[in-house]
C-alpha positions in Angstrom: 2.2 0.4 82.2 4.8 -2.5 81.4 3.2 -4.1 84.6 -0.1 -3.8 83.9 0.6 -5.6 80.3 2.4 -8.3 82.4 -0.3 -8.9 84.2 -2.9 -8.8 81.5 -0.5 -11.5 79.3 -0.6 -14.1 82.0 -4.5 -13.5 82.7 -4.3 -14.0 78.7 -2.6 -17.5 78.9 -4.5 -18.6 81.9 -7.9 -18.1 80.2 -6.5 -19.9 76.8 -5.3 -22.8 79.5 -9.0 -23.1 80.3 -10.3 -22.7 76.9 -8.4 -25.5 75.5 -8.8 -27.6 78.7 -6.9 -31.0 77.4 -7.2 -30.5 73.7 -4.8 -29.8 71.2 -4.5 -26.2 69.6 -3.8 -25.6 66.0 -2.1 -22.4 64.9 -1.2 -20.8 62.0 1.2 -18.7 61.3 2.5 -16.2 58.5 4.6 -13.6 57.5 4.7 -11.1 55.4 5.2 -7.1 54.8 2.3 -4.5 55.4 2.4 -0.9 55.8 1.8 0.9 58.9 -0.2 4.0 60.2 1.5 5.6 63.2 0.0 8.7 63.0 -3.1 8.0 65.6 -2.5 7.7 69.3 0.3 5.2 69.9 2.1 4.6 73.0 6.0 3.3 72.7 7.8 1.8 75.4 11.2 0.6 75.0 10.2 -3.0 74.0 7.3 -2.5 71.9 4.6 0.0 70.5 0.8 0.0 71.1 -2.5 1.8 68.9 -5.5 1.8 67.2 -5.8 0.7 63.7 -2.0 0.5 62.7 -3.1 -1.8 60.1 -5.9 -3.5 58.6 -5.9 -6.7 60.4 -9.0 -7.9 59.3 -7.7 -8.0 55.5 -4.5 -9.4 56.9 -6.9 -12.2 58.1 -8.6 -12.4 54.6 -5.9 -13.1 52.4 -4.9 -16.0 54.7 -8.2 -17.7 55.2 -8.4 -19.8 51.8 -5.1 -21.1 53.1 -6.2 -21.9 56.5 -9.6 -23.7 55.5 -7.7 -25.8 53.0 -5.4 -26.9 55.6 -8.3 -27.5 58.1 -9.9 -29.4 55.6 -6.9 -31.4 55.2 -6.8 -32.2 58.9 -10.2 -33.5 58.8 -9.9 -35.7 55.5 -6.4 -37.0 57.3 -8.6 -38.3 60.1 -10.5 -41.0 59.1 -11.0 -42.8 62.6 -11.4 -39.8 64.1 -14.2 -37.4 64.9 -12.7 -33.8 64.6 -14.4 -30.6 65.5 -13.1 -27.0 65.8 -13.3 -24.2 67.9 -12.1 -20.8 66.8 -10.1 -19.2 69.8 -8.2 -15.8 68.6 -6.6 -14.6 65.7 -3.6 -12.3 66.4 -1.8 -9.8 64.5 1.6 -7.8 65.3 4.4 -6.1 63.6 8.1 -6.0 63.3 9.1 -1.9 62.9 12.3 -1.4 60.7 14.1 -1.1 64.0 13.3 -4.7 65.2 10.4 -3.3 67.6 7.2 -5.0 68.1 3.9 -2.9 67.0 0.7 -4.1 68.5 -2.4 -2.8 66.9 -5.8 -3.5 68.6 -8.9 -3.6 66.6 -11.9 -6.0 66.0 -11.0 -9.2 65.0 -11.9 -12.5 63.7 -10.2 -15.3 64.7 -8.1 -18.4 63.1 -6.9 -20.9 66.0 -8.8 -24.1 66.4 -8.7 -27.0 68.6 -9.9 -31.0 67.6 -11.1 -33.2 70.4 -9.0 -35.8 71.1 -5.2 -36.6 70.5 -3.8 -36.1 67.1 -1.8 -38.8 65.8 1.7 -38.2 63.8 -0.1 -40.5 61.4 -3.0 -38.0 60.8 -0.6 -35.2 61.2 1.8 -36.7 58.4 -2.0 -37.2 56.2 -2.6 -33.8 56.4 0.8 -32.2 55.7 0.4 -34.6 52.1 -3.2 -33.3 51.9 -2.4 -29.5 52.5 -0.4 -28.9 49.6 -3.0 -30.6 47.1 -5.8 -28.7 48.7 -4.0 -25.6 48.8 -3.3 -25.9 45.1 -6.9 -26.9 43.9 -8.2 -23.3 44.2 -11.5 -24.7 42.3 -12.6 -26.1 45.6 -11.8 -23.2 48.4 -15.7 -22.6 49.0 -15.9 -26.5 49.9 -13.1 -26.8 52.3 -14.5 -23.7 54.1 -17.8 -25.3 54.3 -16.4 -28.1 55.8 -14.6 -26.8 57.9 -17.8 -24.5 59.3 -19.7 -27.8 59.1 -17.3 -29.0 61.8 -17.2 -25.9 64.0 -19.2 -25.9 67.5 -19.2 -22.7 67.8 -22.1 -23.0 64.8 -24.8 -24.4 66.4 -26.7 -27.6 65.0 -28.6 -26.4 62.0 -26.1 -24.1 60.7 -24.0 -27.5 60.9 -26.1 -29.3 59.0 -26.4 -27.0 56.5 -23.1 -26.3 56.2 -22.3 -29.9 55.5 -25.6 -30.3 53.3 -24.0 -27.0 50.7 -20.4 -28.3 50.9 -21.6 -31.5 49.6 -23.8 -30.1 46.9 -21.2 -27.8 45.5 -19.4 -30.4 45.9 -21.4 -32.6 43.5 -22.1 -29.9 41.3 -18.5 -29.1 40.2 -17.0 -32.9 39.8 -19.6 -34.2 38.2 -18.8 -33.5 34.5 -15.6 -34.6 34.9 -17.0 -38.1 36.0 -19.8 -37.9 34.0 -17.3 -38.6 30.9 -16.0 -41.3 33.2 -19.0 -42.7 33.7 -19.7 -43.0 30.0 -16.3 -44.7 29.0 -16.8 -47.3 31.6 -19.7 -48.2 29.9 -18.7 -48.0 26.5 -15.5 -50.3 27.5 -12.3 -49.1 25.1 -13.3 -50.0 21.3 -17.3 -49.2 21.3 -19.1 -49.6 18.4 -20.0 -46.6 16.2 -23.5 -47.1 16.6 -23.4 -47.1 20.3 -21.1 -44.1 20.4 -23.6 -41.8 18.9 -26.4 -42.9 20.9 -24.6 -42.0 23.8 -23.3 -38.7 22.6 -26.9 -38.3 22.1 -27.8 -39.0 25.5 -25.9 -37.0 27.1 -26.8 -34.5 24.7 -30.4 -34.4 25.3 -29.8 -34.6 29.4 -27.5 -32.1 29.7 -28.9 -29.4 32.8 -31.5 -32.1 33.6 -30.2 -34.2 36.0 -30.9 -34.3 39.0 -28.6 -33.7 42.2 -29.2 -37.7 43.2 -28.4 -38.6 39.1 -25.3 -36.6 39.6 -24.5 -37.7 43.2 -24.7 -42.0 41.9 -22.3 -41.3 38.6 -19.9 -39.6 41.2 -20.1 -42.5 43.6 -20.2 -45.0 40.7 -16.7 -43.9 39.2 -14.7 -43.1 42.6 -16.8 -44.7 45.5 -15.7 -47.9 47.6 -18.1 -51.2 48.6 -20.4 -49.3 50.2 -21.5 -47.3 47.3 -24.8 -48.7 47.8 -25.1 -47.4 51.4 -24.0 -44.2 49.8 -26.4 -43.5 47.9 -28.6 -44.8 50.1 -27.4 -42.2 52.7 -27.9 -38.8 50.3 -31.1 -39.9 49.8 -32.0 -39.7 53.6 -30.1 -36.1 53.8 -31.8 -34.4 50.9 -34.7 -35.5 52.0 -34.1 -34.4 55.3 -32.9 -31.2 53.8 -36.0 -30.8 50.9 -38.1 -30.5 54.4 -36.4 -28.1 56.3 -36.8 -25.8 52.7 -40.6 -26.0 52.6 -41.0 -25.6 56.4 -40.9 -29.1 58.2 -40.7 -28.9 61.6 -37.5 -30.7 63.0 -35.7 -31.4 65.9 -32.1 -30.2 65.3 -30.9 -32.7 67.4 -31.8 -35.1 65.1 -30.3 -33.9 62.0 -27.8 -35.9 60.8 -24.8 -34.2 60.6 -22.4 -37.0 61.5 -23.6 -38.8 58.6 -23.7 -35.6 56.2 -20.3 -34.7 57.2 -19.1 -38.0 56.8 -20.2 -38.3 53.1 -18.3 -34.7 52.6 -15.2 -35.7 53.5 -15.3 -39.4 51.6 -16.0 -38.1 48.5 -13.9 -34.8 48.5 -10.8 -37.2 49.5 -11.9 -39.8 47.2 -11.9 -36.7 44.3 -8.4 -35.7 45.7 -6.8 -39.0 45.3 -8.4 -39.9 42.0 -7.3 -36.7 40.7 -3.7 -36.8 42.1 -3.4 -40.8 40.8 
């Protein structure tokens, strides 16, 4: 039996070997305390013990996977020259006994390893570390980050990419845009506004608030926190809505030429442009 196991592990490693090919693995790793069922068939050597359902891996899995798509996202905000993409490999899940053995449970499983193409830099490495924490800690924002990170996976195929990308942006949108709506209005109003114009634009934003529209929302956003190309910005969500507004009432597309580059692109400059804004 331990044989047989031997065997198997180094079969194991020489499939992840191809897998991974010359790109980098990330892995993520935790600890914590779970209880165990041992009452099923097991089998117990004298290094470790093996059965079915010890544990519920798959909520292990759970509670980590806010945690892991923050820290994803982070990766990919942290690398701005680069194009980064993700392939799940394996998640894996064993247990210390009281007595120091290893418990190996098998069950069905998701999985939490990825890989980016390409060689990771210390500098984007040291980007993400900074990024990670922030993420991690804006909880507001989970359902982004794992949009993003889906919007970035190959194993999703094309469309599923795209519209990925296309709902991480939206929500996106959606919750930061009251808080730059304000924003927007002080800018205008400059720091001592007269009276007059004060209530006019209390007004305003009375009577249009719940009517604007995602592009209204998406130019006060870029207005308030985007860079020179603002323009091209706006210019750009204009071209994937509309892209997106067809595949809703039935257009017929080519997936290959969605444009997911340039939807993913937008994700990631404005979610790290919110980031730093908020943290300065």
């Amino acid at each position: 039996m331990k044989l047989a196991v031997e065997t198997e592990i180094v079969r194991i490693r020489e499939r992840r070997a191809k897998e991974l090919d010359t790109s980098e693995a990330f892995v993520f790793t935790a600890e914590g305390e779970t209880d165990a069922d041992l009452s099923g068939p097991t089998r117990e050597t004298d290094d470790y013990i093996m059965g079915f359902d010890v544990t519920n891996k798959e909520q292990i899995v759970a509670i980590h996977d806010n945690t892991v798509s923050a820290i994803l996202a982070a990766l990919c905000l942290s690398s701005v020259e680069q194009t980064v993409q993700f392939r799940r490999l394996r998640t894996g899940i064993y247990l210390i006994s009281e007595l120091g053995k290893s418990v190996y449970t098998f069950s069905l499983s998701g999985s939490a390893e990825a890989y980016v193409s390409g060689r990771t830099t210390n500098s984007v490495i040291r980007g993400a570390q900074s990024q990670a924490a922030t993420l991690t800690a804006n909880t507001s924002l989970y359902r982004v980050y794992r949009l993003l990170v889906q919007s970035i996976s190959i194993d999703n195929d094309e469309l599923r990419r795209f519209m990925f990308g296309w709902s991480g942006l939206e929500i996106l949108i959606n919750k930061i845009f009251s808080t730059y709506e304000k924003r927007f209005v002080q800018n205008l109003l400059g720091a001592n506004p007269a009276a007059p114009t004060q209530k006019y634009f209390e007004t305003i934003r009375d009577v249009m608030k719940g009517k604007y529209r995602l592009m209204d929302k998406f130019v006060v956003v870029a207005a308030c926190i985007g860079d020179v190309s603002v323009e091209a910005d706006i210019e750009s969500f204009g071209r994937i809505k509309k892209t997106r507004d067809g595949l809703m009432h039935g257009d017929t597309l080519d997936e290959k030429s969605l444009p997911i580059s340039e939807t993913v692109a937008l994700l990631k400059k404005y979610l790290r442009q919110h980031v730093d804004a908020k943290d300065a």
